[in-house]
N, C-alpha and C positions, 0 to 999 in steps of 0.2 A: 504494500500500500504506500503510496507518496500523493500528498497531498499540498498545494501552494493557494497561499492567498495571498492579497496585496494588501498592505494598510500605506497612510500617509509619510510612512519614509522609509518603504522597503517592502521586503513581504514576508511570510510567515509559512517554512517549509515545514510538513510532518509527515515523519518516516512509519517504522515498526518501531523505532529506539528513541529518537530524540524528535524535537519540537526545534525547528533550526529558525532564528533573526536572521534575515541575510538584505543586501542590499538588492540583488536583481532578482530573485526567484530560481537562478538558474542550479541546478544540480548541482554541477560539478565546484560553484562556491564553496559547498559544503566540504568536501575534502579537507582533511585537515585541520578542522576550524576545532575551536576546543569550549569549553566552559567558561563561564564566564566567572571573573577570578581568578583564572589561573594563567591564562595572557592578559596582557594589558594594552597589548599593540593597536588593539582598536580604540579604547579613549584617545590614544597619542593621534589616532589617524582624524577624529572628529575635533579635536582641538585644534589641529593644524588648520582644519578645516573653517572653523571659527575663526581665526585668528588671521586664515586671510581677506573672511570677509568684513573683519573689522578693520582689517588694514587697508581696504579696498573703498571702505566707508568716510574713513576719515581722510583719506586723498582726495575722494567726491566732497567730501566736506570742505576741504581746505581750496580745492580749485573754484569750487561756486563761489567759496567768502571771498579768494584774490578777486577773481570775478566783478564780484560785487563791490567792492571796495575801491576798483579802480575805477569805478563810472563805465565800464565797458559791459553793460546788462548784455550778456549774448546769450536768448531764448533756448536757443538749440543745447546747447552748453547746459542751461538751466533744468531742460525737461529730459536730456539723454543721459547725463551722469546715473542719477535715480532708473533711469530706465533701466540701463546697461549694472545696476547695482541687483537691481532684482528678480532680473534673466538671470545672473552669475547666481543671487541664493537660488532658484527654483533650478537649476543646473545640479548646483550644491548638495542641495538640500536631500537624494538619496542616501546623498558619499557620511552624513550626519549620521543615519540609523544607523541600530545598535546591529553586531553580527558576531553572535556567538551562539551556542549552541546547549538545551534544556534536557537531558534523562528523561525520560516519560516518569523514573519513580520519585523524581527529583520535585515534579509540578505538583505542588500541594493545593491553591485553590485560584480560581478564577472569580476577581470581581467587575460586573459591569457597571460602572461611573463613570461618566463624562469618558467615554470609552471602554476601555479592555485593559485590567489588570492584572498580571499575569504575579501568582507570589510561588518564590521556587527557593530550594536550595542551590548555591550556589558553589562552582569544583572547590572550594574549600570550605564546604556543606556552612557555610552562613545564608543566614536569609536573607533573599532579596526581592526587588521587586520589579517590574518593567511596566508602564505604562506605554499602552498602543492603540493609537488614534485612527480612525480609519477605517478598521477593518472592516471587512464584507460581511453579514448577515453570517453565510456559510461557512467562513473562519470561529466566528464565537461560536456557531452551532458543534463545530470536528474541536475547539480546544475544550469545553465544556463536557461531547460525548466520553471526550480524552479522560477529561478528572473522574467522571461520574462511573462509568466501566472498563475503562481502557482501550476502546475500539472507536477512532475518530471517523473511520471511516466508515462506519455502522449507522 
């Protein structure tokens, strides 16, 4: 059984064994990918992430104020920074979600609030939790069958 849903920054693979975050859906992401906890390589890769689009932000920021400050109003200048700032986050904004990888015995309970909460042990059995926005009807229905008898695809 393998099962993929999409939410709002990535999607949501489910095997026979684990309950995979991934950013495209696509299988072969999955390889390799570990618990969460016990790499850390994906915080570094969303932080990088942030971090360039705050650097991206405050250049738009700082060209519109030169801009502006020099008597030289140039429209285009005014309304394409911003533009070209929020094509880059909706660009972005997959490479953000989380991508590691849940136990089926790990997933202890599912709450639904202002989305999908997912509360798990995490690969250095702490608890944690993932909140995920987005998902499709048919995702909470396979993570839900998942907690309740272990058959998501039932």
């Amino acid at each position: 059984m393998r099962l993929w849903f999409k939410y709002n920054r990535g999607f949501i693979n489910i095997d026979d064994e684990f309950v995979y975050l991934t950013n495209t859906g696509n299988w072969s992401e999955v390889v390799g990918m570990h618990e969460k906890g016990v790499s850390k390589s994906s915080n570094r890769r969303k932080y990088r992430m942030i971090f360039f689009l705050v650097v991206c932000a405050l250049l738009f920021s700082y060209l519109i104020f030169r801009n502006m400050s020099s008597g030289n109003m140039n429209f285009l200048l005014l309304l394409g920074l911003p533009a070209l700032l929020f094509l880059a986050y909706r660009t972005l904004s997959p490479e953000m979600g989380s991508k590691f990888k849940i136990p089926h015995a790990k997933l202890k309970r599912i709450d639904i609030e202002d989305g999908v909460v997912l509360h798990f042990l995490d690969g250095l059995d702490q608890p944690k939790s993932e909140q995920i926005r987005g998902l499709e009807e048919k995702g909470i229905q396979a993570l839900q069958a998942l907690i309740n008898n272990g058959e998501p695809g039932k």
